[in-house]
C-alpha positions as CSV (number, residue, x, y, z in Angstrom):
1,X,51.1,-37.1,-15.6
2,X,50.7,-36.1,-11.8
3,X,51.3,-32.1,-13.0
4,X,48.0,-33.1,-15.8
5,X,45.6,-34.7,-12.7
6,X,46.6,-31.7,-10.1
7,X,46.1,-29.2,-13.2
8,X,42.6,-30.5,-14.1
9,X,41.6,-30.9,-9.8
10,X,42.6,-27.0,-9.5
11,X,40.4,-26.2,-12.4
12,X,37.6,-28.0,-11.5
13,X,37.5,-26.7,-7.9
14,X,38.1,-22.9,-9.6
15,X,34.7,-23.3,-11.6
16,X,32.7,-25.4,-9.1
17,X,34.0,-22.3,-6.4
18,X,33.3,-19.4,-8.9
19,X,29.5,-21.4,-9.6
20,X,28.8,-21.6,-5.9
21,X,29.8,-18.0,-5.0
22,X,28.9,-16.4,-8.3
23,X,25.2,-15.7,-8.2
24,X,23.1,-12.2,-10.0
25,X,22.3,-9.7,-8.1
26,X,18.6,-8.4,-7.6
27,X,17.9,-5.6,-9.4
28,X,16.6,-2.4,-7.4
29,X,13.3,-2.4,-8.1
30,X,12.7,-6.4,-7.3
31,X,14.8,-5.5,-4.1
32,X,12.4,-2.6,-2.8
33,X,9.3,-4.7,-4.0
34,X,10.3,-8.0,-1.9
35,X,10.8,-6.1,1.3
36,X,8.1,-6.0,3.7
37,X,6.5,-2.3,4.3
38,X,8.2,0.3,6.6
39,X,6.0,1.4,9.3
40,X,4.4,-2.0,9.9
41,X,5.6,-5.3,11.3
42,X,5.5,-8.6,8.8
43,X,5.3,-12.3,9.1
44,X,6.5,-13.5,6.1
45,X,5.6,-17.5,5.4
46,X,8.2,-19.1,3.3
47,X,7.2,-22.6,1.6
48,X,6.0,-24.6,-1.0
49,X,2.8,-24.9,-2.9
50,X,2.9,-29.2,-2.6
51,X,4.4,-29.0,0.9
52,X,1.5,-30.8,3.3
53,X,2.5,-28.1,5.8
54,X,2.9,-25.2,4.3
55,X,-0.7,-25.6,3.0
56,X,-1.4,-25.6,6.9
57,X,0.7,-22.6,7.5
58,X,-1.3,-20.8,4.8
59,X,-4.5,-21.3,6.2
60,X,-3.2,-20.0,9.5
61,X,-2.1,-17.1,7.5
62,X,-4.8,-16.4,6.5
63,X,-6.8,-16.4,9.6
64,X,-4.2,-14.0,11.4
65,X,-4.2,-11.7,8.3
66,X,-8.1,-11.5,9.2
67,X,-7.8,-11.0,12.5
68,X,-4.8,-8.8,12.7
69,X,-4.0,-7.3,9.5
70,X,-4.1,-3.6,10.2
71,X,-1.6,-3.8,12.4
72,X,1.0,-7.2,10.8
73,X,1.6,-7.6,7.3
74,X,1.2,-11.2,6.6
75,X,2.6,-12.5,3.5
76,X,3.4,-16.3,2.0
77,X,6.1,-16.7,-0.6
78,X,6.4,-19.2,-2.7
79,X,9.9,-20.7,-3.7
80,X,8.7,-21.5,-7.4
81,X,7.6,-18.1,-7.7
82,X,10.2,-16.0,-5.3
83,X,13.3,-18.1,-5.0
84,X,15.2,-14.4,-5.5
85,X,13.6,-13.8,-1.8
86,X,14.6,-17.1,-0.4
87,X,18.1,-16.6,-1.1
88,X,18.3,-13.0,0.4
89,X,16.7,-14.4,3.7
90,X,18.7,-17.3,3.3
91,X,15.6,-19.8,3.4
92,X,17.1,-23.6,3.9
93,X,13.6,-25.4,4.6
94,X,10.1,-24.9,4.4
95,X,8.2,-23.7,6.0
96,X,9.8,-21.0,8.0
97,X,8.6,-18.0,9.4
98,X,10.6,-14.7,9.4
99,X,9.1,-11.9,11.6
100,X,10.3,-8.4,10.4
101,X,10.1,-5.0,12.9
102,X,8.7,-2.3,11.6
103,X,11.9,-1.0,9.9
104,X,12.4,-4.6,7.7
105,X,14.7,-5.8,10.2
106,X,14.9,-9.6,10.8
107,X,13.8,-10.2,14.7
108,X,13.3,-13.9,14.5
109,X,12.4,-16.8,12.6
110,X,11.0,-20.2,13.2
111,X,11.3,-23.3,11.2
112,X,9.0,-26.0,10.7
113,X,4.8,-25.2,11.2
114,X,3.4,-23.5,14.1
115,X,-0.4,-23.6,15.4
116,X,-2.0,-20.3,15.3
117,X,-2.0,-19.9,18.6
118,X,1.9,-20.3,19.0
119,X,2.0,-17.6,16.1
120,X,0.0,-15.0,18.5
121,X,2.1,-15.9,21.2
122,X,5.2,-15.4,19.4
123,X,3.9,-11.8,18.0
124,X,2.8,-10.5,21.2
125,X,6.4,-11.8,22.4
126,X,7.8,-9.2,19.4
127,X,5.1,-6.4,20.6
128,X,3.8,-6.6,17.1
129,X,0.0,-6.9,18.2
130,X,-1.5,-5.9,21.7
């Protein structure tokens, strides 16, 4: 009887562990289209349409991509409509901000919503604006 219960444990923790580390992988093309542009700096904005402050950190997205969108790309992303992005930057809760150099690379990220003054503060910090 003992032999049965450890057999049945070891299977369950073999498919619960293959489920947790098995996921797909992106294809190319939805790889290349996710990433922000080379040659430009990005603010990516990752949240949720019903989430009181993503809607904040939208409309401060907005007003930055106004002021300063020749020289940041500013993007939000949805997790009902991205969640393939969320997982590759590893997104745990909303809103958080991932600033990308010029070359895609992660420099930072912030979690939690940030005035729009705090976001220019934190981009001149990175040299992305002047």
């Amino acid at each position: 009887m003992k032999f049965l219960r450890h057999s049945v444990v070891g299977l369950v923790c073999l498919v619960v562990g293959f489920l947790l580390v098995w996921q797909p992988l992106p294809s190319q093309a939805q790889a290349q289209a996710s990433a922000p542009a080379k040659g430009k700096p990005a603010l990516y904005e990752f949240g949720a349409k019903y989430c009181v402050p993503c809607k904040e950190m939208k409309e401060v997205m907005a007003a930055l991509k106004t002021s300063h969108g020749d020289q940041v790309e500013f993007r939000m992303v949805y997790s009902d409509e991205e969640m393939p992005l969320f997982e590759q930057n590893k997104i745990m809760l909303i809103p958080t901000q991932v600033f990308f150099d010029a070359s895609g690379k992660e420099v930072d990220r912030h979690i939690g919503a940030l005035p729009k003054e705090e976001v220019l503060k934190k981009l001149k910090e990175l040299k992305f604006i002047r």
